[in-house]
SEDO-821778 format. One record per residue (C-alpha): residue in three letters; x, y, z. Coordinates in Angstrom, 2 decimals. Layout:
BEGIN
[site "ala",[X,Y,Z]]
...
END
This chain:
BEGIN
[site "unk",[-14.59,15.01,12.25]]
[site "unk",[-10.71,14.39,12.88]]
[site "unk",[-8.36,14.50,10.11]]
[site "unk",[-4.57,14.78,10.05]]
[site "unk",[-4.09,18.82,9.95]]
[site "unk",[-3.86,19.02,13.79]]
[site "unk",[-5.75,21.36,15.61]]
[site "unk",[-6.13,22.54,19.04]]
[site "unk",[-6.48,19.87,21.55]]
[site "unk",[-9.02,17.10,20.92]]
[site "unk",[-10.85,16.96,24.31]]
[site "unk",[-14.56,15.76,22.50]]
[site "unk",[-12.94,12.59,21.97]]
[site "unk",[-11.00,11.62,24.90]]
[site "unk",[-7.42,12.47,23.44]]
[site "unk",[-5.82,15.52,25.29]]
[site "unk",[-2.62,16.09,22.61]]
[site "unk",[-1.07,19.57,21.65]]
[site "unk",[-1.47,19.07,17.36]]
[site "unk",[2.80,18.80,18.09]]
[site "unk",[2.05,15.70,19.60]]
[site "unk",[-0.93,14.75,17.18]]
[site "unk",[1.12,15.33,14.43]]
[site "unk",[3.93,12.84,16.32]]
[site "unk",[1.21,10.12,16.61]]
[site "unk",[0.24,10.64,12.94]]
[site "unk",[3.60,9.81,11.75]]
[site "unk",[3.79,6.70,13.79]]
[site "unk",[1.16,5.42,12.57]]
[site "unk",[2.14,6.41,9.07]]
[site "unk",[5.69,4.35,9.89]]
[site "unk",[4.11,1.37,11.06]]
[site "unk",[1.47,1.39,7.89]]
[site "unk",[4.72,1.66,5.46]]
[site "unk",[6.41,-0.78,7.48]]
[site "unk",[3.45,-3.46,6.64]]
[site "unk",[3.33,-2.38,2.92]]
[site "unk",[7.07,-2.62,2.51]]
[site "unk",[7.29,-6.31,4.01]]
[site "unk",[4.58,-7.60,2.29]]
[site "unk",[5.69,-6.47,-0.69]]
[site "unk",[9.05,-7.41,0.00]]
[site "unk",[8.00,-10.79,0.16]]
[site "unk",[6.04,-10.59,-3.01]]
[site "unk",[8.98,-9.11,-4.99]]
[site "unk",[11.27,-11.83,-3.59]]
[site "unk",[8.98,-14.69,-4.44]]
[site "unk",[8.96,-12.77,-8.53]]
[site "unk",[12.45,-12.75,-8.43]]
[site "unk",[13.13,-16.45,-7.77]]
[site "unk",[10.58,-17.25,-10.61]]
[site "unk",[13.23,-16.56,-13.68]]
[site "unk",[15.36,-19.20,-12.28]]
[site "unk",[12.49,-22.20,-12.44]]
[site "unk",[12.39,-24.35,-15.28]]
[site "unk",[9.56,-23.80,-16.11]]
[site "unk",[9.76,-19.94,-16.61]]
[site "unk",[11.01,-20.08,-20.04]]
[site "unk",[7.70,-21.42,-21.17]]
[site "unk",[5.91,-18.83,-20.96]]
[site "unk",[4.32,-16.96,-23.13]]
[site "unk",[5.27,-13.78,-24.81]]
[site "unk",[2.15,-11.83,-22.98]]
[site "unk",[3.10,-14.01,-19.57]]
[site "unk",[6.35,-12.36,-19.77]]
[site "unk",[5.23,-8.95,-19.92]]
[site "unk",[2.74,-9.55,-17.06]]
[site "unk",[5.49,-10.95,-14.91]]
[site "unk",[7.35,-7.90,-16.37]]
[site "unk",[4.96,-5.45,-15.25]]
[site "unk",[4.58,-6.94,-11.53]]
[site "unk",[8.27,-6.86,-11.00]]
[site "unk",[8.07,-3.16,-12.33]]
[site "unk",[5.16,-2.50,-9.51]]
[site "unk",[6.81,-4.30,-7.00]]
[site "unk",[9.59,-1.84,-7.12]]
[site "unk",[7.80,1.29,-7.51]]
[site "unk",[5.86,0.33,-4.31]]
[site "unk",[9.43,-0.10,-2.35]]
[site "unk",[10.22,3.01,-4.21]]
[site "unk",[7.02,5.11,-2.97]]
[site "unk",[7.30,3.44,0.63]]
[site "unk",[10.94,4.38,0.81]]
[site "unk",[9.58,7.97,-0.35]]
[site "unk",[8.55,8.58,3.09]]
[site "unk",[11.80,7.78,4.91]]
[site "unk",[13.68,10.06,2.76]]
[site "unk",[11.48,12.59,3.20]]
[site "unk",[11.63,12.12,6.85]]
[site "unk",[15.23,11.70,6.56]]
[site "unk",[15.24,14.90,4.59]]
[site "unk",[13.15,16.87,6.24]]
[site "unk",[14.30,16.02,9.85]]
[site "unk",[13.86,18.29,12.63]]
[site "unk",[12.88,21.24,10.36]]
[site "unk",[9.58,21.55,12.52]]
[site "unk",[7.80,20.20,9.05]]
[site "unk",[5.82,17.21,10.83]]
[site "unk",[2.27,18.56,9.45]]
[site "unk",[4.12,18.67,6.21]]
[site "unk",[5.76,15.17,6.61]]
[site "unk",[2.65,13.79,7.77]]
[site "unk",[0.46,14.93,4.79]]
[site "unk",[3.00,13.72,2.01]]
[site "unk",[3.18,10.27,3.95]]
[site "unk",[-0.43,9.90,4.05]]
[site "unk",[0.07,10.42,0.26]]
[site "unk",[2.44,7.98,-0.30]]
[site "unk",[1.11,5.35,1.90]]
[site "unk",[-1.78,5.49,-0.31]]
[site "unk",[-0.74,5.77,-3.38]]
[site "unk",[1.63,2.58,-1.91]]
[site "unk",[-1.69,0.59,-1.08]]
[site "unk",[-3.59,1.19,-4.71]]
[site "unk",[-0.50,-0.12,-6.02]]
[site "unk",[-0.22,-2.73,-3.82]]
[site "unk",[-3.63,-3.43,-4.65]]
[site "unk",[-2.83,-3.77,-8.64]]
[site "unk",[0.34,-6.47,-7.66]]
[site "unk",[-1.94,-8.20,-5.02]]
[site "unk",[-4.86,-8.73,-8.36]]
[site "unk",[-1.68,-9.04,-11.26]]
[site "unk",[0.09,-12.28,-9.15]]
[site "unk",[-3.04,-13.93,-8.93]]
[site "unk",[-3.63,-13.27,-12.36]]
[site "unk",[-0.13,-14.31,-13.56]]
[site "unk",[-0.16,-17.45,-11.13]]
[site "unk",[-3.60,-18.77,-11.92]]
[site "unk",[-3.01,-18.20,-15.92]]
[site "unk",[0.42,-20.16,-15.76]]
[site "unk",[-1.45,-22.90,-13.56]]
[site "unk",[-4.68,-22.97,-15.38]]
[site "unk",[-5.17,-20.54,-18.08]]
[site "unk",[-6.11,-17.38,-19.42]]
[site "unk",[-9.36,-17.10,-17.84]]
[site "unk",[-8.80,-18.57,-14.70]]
[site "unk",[-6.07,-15.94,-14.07]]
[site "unk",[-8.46,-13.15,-15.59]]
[site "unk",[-11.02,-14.58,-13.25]]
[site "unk",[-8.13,-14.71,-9.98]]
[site "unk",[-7.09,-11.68,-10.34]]
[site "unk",[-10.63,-10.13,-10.25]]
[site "unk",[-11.61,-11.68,-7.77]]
[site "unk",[-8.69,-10.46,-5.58]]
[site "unk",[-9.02,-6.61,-6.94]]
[site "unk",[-12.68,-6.50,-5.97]]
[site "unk",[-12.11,-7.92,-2.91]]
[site "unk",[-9.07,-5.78,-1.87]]
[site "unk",[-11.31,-2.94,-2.97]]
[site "unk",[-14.06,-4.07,-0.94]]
[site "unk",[-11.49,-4.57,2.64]]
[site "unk",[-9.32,-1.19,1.51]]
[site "unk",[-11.89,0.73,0.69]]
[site "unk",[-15.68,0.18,1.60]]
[site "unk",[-15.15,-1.41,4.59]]
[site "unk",[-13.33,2.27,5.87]]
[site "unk",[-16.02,4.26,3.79]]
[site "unk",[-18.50,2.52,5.64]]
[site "unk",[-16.91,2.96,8.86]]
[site "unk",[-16.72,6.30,8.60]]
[site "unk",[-19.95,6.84,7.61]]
[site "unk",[-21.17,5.07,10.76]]
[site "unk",[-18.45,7.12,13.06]]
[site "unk",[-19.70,7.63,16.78]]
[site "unk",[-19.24,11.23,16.42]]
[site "unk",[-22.09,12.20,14.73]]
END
């Protein structure tokens, strides 16, 4: 089974890379990941901001506040945690510490996603409750939690339980 630690060159499954250049190709695909995170959730965060400035925002309710509270909050710790790996990258540069730079990105990419995860569910739980109530938006925002879980997370599990290797 492949993972991200390198090795000596992968010639079982048709890729003939040094682990230099494996660990190269792991980190681009790490950047483009974080680059996907951070612009949906750029758009998110931009679309929370603008919300103070409605009319209608100052009638919400005291537990609506801290909800939309909370998503702003999440919102920037996922910029924060994508922006992580840059500066590490940035930090880090050519120190020959790719392996390294590679396994903290994989960490932050998805610790970015099960937070991204949480503000996907929590907007669809603040929208739906300011549109239609307190248990449409409980219902919203489950629905959208299980079903990230189910895309994010079984579908992969499953994938790799089914992996041509074996």
């Amino acid at each position: 089974m492949s993972d991200v630690s390198g090795g000596a060159r992968d010639t079982e499954r048709g890729r003939h890379e040094t682990p230099t250049e494996r660990w190269d190709r792991n980190w681009s695909d790490i950047q483009q990941e974080l680059r996907i995170v951070q612009t949906g959730t750029q758009i998110l965060a931009g679309f929370l901001l603008t919300l103070p400035f409605q009319q209608r925002f100052t009638m919400l309710s005291p537990s609506e506040e801290v909800v939309y509270l909370v998503l702003v909050a999440l919102a920037v710790v996922i910029t924060v945690v994508a922006l992580s790996a840059v500066s590490a990258h940035r930090l880090v540069f050519r120190q020959r510490q790719k392996h390294d730079l590679v396994r903290a990105g994989n960490a932050l990419l998805i610790a970015a996603l099960a937070a991204s995860a949480l503000l996907f569910s929590g907007t669809v739980l603040f929208v739906f409750d300011v549109v239609i109530g307190d248990v449409g938006g409980v219902v919203g925002g489950v629905v959208v939690f299980v079903g990230t879980a189910a895309l994010w997370v079984s579908i992969p599990l499953a994938l790799r339980r089914t992996s041509r290797d074996g």
